[in-house]
Each structure stands twice: as C-alpha cells, then as structure tokens.
C-alpha positions in Angstrom: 100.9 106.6 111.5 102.6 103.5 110.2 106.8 103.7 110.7 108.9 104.8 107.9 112.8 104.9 107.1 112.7 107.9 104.8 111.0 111.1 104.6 110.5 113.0 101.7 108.9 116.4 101.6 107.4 117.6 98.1 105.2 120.0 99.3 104.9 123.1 97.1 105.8 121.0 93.6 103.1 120.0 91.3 103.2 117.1 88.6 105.4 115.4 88.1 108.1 116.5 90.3 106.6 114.4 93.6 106.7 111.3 91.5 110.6 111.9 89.8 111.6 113.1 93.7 110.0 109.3 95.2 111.6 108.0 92.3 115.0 108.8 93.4 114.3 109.0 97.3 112.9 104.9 96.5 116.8 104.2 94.7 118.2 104.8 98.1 116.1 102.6 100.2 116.3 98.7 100.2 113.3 96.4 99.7 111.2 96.4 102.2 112.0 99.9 103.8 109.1 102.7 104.1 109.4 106.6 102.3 107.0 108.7 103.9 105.8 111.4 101.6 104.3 115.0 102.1 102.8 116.7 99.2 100.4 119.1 98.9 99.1 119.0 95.2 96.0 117.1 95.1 96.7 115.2 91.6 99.2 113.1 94.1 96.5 111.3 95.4 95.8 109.5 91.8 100.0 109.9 91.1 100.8 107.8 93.5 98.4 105.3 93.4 99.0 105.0 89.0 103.0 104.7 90.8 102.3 102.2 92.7 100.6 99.9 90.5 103.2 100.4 87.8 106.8 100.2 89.7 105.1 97.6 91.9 105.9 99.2 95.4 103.3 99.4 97.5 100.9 102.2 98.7 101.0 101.5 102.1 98.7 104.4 103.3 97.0 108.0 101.8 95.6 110.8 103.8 95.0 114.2 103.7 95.1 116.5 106.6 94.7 119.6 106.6 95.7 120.5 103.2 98.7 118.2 103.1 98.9 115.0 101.5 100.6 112.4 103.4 101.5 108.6 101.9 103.5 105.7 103.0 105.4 103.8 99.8 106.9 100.3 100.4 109.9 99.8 98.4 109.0 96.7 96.8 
C-alpha cells in the first residue's frame, strides 16, 4: 500500500455519493497529495476509473479485499 495524505471512508454509500464525497475530500488536498478511499459498492470500481479520466487526477491504485474497495487518487 502506496502512502496517502487523506483518507476518506465511503463505505456503506452507493452511487454517486463516493464520487461527490472524493470530490470535495480532492478540494482540500494540493496537487500532488494522495486520498485514499474505502468503498464498498462495487460500481466504484468503474466510478473511479470514468473520474479519473475526466477530472484528470490520477488512479494511482484499485483493489478489493475482502469485500472492500480500496483506491489511491492523485490530486492532479
């Protein structure tokens, strides 16, 4: 597991809510800085990855273990 600066803990919220709450959690970092992310609705996989290619951060890492999603996001 990469470093991070942030962690953000969505589990228990389905579409869209992990993506608005990275939103804000992302306003908060600088460029550069890492939000890890915990989620445990399996559209996030795809959500984060559509994210990532539209905002431009970068989807550093995506796992899942043990019924929990886990992803690193590189504010851009």
């Amino acid at each position: 597991m990469a470093d991070f600066d942030q962690e953000l803990d969505a589990c228990g919220l389905n579409c869209p809510l992990p993506i608005l709450r990275v939103k804000k959690s992302l306003l908060s970092l600088e460029s550069g800085q890492v939000l890890r992310i915990i989620a445990t609705d399996p559209g996030s996989v795809k959500d984060f990855e559509a994210f990532a290619k539209q905002t431009g951060n970068e989807l550093l890492e995506s796992n899942e273990e043990g019924g929990k999603f886990h992803f690193l996001v590189k504010k851009k």
